[in-house]
C-alpha positions as CSV (number, residue, x, y, z in Angstrom):
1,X,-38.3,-40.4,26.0
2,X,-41.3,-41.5,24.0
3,X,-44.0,-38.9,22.7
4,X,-47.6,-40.2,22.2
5,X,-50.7,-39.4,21.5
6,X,-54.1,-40.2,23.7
7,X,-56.9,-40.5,20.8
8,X,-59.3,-42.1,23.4
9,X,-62.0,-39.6,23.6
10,X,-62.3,-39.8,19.9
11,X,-65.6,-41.1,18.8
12,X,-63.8,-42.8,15.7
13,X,-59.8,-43.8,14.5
14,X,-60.5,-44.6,10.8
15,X,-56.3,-45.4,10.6
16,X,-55.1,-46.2,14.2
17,X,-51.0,-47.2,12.6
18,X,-51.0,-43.1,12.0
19,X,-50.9,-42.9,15.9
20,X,-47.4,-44.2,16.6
21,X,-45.3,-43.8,19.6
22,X,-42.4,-41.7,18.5
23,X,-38.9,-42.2,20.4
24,X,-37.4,-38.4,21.0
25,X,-34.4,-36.8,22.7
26,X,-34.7,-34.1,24.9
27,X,-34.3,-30.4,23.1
28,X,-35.6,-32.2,20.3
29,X,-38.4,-30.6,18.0
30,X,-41.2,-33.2,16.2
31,X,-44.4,-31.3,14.1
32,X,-47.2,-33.2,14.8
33,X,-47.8,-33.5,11.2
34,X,-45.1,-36.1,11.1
35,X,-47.0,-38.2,14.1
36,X,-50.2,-37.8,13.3
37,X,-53.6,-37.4,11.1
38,X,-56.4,-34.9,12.2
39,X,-58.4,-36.3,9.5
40,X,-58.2,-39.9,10.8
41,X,-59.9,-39.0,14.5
42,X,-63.0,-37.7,15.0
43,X,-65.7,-37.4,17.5
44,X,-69.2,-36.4,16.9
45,X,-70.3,-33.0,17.4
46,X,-66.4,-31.7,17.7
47,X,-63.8,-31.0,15.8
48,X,-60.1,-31.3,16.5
49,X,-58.2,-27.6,16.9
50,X,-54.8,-28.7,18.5
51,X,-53.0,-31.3,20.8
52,X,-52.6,-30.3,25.2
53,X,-50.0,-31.8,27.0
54,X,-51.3,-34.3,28.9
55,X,-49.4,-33.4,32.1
56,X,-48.9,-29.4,32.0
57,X,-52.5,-29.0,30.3
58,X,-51.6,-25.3,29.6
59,X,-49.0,-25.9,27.6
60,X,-51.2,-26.6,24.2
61,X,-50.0,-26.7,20.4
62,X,-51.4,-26.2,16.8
63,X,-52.5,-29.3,14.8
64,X,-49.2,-29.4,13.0
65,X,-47.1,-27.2,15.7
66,X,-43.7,-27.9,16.9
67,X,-43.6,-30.0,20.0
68,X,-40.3,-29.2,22.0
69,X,-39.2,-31.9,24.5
70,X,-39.0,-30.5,27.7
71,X,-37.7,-33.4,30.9
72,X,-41.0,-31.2,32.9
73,X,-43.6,-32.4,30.7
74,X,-42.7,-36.5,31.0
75,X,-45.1,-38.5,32.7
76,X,-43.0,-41.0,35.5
77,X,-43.6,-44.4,36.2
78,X,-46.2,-44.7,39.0
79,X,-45.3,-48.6,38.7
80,X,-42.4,-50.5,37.2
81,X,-45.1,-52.1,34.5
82,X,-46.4,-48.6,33.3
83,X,-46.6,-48.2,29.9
84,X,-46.6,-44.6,30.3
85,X,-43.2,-44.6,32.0
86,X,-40.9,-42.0,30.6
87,X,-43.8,-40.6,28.0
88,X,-45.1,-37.2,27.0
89,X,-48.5,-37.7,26.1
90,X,-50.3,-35.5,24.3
91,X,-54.4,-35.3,24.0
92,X,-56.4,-34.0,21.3
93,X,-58.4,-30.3,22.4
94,X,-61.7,-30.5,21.1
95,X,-64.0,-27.5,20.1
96,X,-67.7,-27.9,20.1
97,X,-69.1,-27.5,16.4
98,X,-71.4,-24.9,15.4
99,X,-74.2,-24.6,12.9
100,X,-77.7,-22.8,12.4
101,X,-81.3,-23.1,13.2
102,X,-82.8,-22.2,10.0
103,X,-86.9,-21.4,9.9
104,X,-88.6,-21.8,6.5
105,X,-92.3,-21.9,5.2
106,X,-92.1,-25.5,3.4
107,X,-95.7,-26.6,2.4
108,X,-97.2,-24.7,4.6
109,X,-98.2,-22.1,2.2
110,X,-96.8,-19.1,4.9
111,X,-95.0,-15.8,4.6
112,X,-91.5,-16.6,6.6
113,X,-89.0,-13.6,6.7
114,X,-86.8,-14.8,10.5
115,X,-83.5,-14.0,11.3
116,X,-81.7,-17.8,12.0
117,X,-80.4,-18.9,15.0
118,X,-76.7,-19.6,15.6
119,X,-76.3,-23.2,18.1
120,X,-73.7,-24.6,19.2
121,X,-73.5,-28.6,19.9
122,X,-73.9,-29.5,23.2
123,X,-75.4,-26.6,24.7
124,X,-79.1,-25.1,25.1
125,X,-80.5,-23.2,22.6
126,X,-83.6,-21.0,22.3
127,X,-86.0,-20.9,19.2
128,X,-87.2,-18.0,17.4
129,X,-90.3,-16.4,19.2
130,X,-91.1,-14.5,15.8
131,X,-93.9,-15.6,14.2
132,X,-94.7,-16.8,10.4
133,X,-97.9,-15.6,8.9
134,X,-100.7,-17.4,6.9
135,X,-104.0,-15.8,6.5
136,X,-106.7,-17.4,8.7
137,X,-104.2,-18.7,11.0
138,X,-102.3,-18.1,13.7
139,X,-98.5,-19.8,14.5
140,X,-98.1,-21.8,18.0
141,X,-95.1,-24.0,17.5
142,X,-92.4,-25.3,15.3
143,X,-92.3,-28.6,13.7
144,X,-89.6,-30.9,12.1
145,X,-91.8,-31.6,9.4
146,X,-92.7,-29.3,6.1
147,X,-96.1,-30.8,5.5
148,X,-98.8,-28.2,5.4
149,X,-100.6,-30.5,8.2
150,X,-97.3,-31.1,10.3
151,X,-97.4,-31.7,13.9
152,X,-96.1,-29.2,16.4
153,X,-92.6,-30.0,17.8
154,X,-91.6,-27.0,20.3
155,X,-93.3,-23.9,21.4
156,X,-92.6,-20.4,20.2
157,X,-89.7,-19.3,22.3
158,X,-88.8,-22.5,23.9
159,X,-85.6,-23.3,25.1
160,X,-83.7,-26.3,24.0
161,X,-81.6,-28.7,26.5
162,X,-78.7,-29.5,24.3
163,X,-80.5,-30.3,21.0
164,X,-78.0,-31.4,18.8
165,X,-79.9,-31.1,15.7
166,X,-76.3,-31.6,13.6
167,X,-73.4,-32.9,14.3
168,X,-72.1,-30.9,11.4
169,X,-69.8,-27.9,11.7
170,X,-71.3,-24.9,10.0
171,X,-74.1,-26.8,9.4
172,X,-78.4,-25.7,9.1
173,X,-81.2,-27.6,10.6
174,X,-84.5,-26.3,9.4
175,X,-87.3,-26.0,11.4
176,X,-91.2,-25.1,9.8
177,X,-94.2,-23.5,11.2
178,X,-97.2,-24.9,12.7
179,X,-100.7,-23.2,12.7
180,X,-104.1,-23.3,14.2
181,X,-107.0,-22.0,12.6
182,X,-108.2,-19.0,13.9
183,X,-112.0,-19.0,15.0
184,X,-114.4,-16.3,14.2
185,X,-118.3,-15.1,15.4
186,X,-121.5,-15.1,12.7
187,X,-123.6,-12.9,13.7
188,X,-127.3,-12.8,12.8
189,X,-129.1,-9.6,12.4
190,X,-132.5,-10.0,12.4
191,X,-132.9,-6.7,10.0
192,X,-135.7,-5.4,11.8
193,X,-138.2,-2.8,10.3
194,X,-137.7,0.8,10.8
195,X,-138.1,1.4,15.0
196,X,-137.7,-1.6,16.3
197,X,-134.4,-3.1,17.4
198,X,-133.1,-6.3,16.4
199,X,-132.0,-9.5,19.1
200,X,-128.4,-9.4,20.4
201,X,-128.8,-12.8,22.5
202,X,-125.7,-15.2,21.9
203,X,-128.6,-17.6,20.2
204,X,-128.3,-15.1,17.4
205,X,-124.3,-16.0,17.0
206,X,-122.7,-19.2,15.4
207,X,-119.0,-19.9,16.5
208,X,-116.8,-20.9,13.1
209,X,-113.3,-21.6,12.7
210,X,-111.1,-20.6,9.4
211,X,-110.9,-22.7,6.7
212,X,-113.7,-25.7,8.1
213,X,-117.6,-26.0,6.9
214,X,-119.9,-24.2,9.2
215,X,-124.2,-24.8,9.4
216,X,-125.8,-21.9,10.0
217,X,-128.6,-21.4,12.0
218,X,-131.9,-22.0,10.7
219,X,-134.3,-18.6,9.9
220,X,-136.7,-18.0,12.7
């Protein structure tokens, strides 16, 4: 028999020679050490935690387990020309990386104390709802950018389709605040004399918002 390995859903072979067919007898044990190279395969967002059998996919190994030839696991012929006659393939098992959603003040000038979030490539995630603070305004988003005068990205709370902010196992993506000025009333009080009452009509009222240049009204 011949035991082989299937390294096509890799995303990159930096050393495709390491991959070689290996002739076997039955009963006979091989490590997978000896017949291959984790660090040579890789595919983006994944990383390589063992080798499944290509035809009993249950029966799985360690990345440098024992492989025991068993005549159940080889693939037959389905035509004279296959190349996979007489072969035990095995495939590499793939686990989805993980990293963290780190949230951080920047140049913002804000107060940021929130817990991170743990993601996991390929798969939905949802942002912190937990808002920074900055006197005079108010958080509404999250933006990719530290600038003090980023631009929003995602909404508080939002949920993510599949992301993929790293590729990176264990890795942290940071994510920074985005604020809008908070608006505020002036009001004018006409400080009337002593028994009479002074106007309360929205004329008497400016609208301002925090941290802009605001006219106010002219006396009289």
């Amino acid at each position: 028999y011949t035991l082989s390995l299937d390294i096509s859903s890799a995303t990159t072979v930096s050393t495709p020679s390491v991959y070689a067919t290996r002739t076997i007898s039955v009963d006979e044990k091989i490590n997978l050490a000896t017949l291959s190279s984790t660090s040579n395969i890789s595919k983006t967002g994944y990383h390589i935690t063992g080798w499944r059998n290509k035809k009993n996919t249950t029966e799985t190994y360690g990345i440098t387990g024992e492989v025991d030839v068993n005549p159940s696991d080889v693939i037959n012929p389905t035509t004279s020309s296959d190349p996979t006659a007489s072969a035990i393939i095995l495939e590499p098992i793939w686990t989805a990386n993980t990293y963290t959603i780190a949230y951080a003040a920047g140049s913002t000038g804000a107060t940021c104390s929130i817990t991170s979030t743990s993601a996991t490539y390929d798969q939905n995630v949802t942002l912190s709802n937990t808002k920074c603070t900055k006197t005079g305004y108010t958080q509404d988003g999250w933006s990719t950018s530290s600038a003090a005068d980023n631009t929003k990205t995602y909404n508080m709370g939002a949920t993510l389709t599949k992301p993929n902010f790293t590729s990176t196992n264990n890795g942290t993506y940071t994510l920074y605040p985005h604020f809008t000025a908070n608006t505020y009333t002036i009001k004018y009080n006409s400080n009337a004399p002593s028994g009479t009452t002074a106007s309360g009509s929205t004329a008497d009222t400016t609208g301002a918002t925090y941290g802009s240049t605001v006219s106010l009204r002219a006396n009289g």
